[in-house]
N, C-alpha and C positions, 0 to 999 in steps of 0.2 A: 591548903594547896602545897605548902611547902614539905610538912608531913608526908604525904602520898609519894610528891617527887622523891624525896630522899630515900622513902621506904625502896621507889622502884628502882633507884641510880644503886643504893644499894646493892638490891637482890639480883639487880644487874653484871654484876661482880662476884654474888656470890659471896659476898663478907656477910655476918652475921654481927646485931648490934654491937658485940663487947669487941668483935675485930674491928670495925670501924671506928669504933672509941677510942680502943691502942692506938689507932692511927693517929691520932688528934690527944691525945690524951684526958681524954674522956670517957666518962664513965657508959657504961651499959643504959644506966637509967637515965643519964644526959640526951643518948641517941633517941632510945625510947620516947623521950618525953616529947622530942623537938617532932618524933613522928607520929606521934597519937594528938599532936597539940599540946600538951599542957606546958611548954615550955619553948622559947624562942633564943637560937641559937645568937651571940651578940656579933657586930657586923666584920670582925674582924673572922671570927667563924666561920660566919655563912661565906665570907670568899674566899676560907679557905676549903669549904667543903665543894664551891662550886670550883675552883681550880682543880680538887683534886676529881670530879667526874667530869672533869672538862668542859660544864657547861658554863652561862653567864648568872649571874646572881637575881635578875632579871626572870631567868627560867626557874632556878629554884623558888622564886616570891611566886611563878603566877603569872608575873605579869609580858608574857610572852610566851605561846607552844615550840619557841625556834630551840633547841638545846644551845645554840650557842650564833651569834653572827656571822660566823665562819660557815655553819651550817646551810645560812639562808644563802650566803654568796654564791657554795656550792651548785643549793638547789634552782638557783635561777641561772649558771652556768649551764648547766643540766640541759635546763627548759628553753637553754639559747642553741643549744650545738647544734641545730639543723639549720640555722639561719644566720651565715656568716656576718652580712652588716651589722644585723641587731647583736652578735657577740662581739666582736670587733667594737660597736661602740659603746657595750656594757664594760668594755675589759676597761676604756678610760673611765669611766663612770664609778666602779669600783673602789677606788682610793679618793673620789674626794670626799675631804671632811663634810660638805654642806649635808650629802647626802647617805651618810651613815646612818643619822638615826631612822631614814627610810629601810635599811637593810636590818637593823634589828626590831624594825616591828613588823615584817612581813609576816603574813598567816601563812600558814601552808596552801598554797593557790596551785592550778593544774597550770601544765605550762604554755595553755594558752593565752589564761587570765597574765601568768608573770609576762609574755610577749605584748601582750596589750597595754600594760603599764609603762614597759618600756618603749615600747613605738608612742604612747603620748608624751613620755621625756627628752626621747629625740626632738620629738615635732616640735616641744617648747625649746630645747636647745636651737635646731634649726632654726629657729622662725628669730632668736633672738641675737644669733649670727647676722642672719639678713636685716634686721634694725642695725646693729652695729659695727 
């Protein structure tokens, strides 16, 4: 997975291996290796290849389609604009810690599945005002 991403965050830009290497100071066959597989960039690397294409280190593993958290915030902003309450109470929702790692595992959902998710975190929010 990480192989393919880097190949496409690459040719995404337009760099070619040995210019991506200069960047990092890395070899040709370094970038090579780490996108054909036979070789794995070490972890101080990989965050700096996902700083440098902006995404989370998370997207380059795999282990998420979002390219970055910032992406997924976006895209549920997006999916809220026509329904002022549900963005108004997404916008406090946004910055808390509890619910970050809900934002960086979102899949790419249509925006009525992300309104749906979000109108059953109100209801739990609401319902748990009214307890206390």
């Amino acid at each position: 997975m990480l192989g393919e991403r880097l190949k496409k965050l690459r040719e995404q830009k337009s760099l070619s291996q040995t210019e991506l290497g200069n960047h990092f100071s890395l070899s040709k066959q370094a970038i090579s290796g780490y996108e054909n597989g036979t070789r794995s960039p070490d972890a101080t690397t990989l965050g700096l290849l996902a700083d440098f294409f902006s995404v989370s280190v998370d997207y380059l593993l795999g282990r998420t389609d979002i390219p970055s958290p910032k992406q997924a915030v976006l895209d549920i902003e997006r999916a809220l604009s026509d329904d002022t309450e549900l963005a108004l109470f997404f916008n406090e929702l946004k910055d808390r810690d509890d619910l970050q790692l809900l934002f960086k595992q979102v899949r790419p959902m249509s925006p009525e599945d992300i309104k749906k998710i979000i109108r059953v975190i109100k209801a739990i929010e609401d319902e748990e005002a009214q307890e206390g």
